[in-house]
C-alpha positions in Angstrom: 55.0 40.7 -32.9 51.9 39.8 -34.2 49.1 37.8 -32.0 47.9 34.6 -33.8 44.3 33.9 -33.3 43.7 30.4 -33.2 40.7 28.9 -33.9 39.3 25.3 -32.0 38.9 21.9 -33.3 35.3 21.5 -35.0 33.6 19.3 -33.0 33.0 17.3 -36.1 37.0 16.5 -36.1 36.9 15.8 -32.6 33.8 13.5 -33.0 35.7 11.3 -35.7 38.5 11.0 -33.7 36.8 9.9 -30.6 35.1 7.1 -33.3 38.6 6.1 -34.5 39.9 5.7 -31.1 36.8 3.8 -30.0 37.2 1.4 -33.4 40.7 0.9 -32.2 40.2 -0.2 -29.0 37.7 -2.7 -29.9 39.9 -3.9 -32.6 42.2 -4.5 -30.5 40.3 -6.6 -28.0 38.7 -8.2 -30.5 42.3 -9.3 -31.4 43.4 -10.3 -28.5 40.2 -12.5 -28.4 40.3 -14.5 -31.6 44.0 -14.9 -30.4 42.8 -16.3 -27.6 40.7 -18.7 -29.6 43.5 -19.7 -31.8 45.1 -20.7 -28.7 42.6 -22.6 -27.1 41.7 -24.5 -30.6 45.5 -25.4 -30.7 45.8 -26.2 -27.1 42.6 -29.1 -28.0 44.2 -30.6 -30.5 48.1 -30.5 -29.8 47.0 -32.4 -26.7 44.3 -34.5 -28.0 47.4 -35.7 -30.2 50.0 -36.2 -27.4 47.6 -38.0 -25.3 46.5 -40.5 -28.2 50.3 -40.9 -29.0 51.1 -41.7 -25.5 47.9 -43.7 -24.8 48.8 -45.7 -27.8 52.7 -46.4 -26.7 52.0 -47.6 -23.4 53.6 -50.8 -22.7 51.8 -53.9 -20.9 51.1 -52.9 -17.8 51.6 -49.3 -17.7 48.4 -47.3 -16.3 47.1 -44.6 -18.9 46.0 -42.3 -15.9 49.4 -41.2 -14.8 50.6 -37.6 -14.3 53.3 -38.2 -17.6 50.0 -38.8 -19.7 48.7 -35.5 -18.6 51.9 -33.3 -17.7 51.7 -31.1 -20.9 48.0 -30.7 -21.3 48.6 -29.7 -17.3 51.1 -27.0 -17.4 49.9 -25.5 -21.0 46.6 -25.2 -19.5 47.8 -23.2 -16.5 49.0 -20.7 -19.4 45.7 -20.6 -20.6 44.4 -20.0 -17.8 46.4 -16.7 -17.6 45.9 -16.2 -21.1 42.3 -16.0 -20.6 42.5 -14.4 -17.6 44.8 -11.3 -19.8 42.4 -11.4 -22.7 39.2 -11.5 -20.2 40.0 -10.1 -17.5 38.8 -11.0 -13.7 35.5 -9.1 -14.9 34.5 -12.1 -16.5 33.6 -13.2 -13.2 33.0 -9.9 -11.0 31.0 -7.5 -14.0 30.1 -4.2 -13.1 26.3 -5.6 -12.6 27.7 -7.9 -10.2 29.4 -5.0 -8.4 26.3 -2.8 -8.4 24.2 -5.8 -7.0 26.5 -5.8 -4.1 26.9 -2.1 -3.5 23.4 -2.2 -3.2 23.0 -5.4 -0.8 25.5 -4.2 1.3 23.7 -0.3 1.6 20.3 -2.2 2.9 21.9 -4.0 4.9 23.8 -0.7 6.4 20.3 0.9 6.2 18.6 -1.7 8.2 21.0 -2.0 11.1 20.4 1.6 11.6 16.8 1.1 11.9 17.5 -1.5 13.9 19.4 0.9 16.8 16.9 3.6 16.1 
């Protein structure tokens, strides 16, 4: 039996498909964002509608600012919320610089109750 010899990957290849992945990754996000804007823009003015409908059907009497008036704009916004919350991410509020800004505050403050005892 005969010994194959194999020879690597260029790194060339492996460069290009490192740049592919990385181009369909952000692709991807930035799909998932523009989706999210779709939803949001369609959220607005679905319930823009309903609430002008109901607003305007109201008979005499009847208070505007009642949970019925709001109800869908309500509970489609919580799914909003968690559709933001997939496409963004809890980053959105806690970034990596916010991470690193704490890491750091809590490490002096470590340090200095050392000094403190010393």
């Amino acid at each position: 039996m005969e010994k194959y010899e194999i020879e690597p990957y260029e790194e060339n290849i492996q460069r290009d498909f490192e740049k592919e992945e990385a181009y369909l990754r952000a692709k991807k996000k930035l799909d998932e964002i523009v989706g999210f804007y779709w939803h949001l823009a369609i959220y607005i003015i679905v319930n823009l509608f309903l609430i002008i409908i109901i607003g305007s059907n109201l008979d005499k009497g009847e208070s505007f600012w009642s949970i019925g008036t709001f109800a869908t704009a309500l509970f489609w916004g919580i799914g909003l919320a968690f559709h933001f919350f997939g496409v963004f991410g809890p980053r959105i509020f806690f970034s990596k610089a916010w991470e690193e800004r704490k890491i750091k505050e809590y490490m002096n403050k470590d340090s200095e109750e050392i000094r403190r005892f010393e």
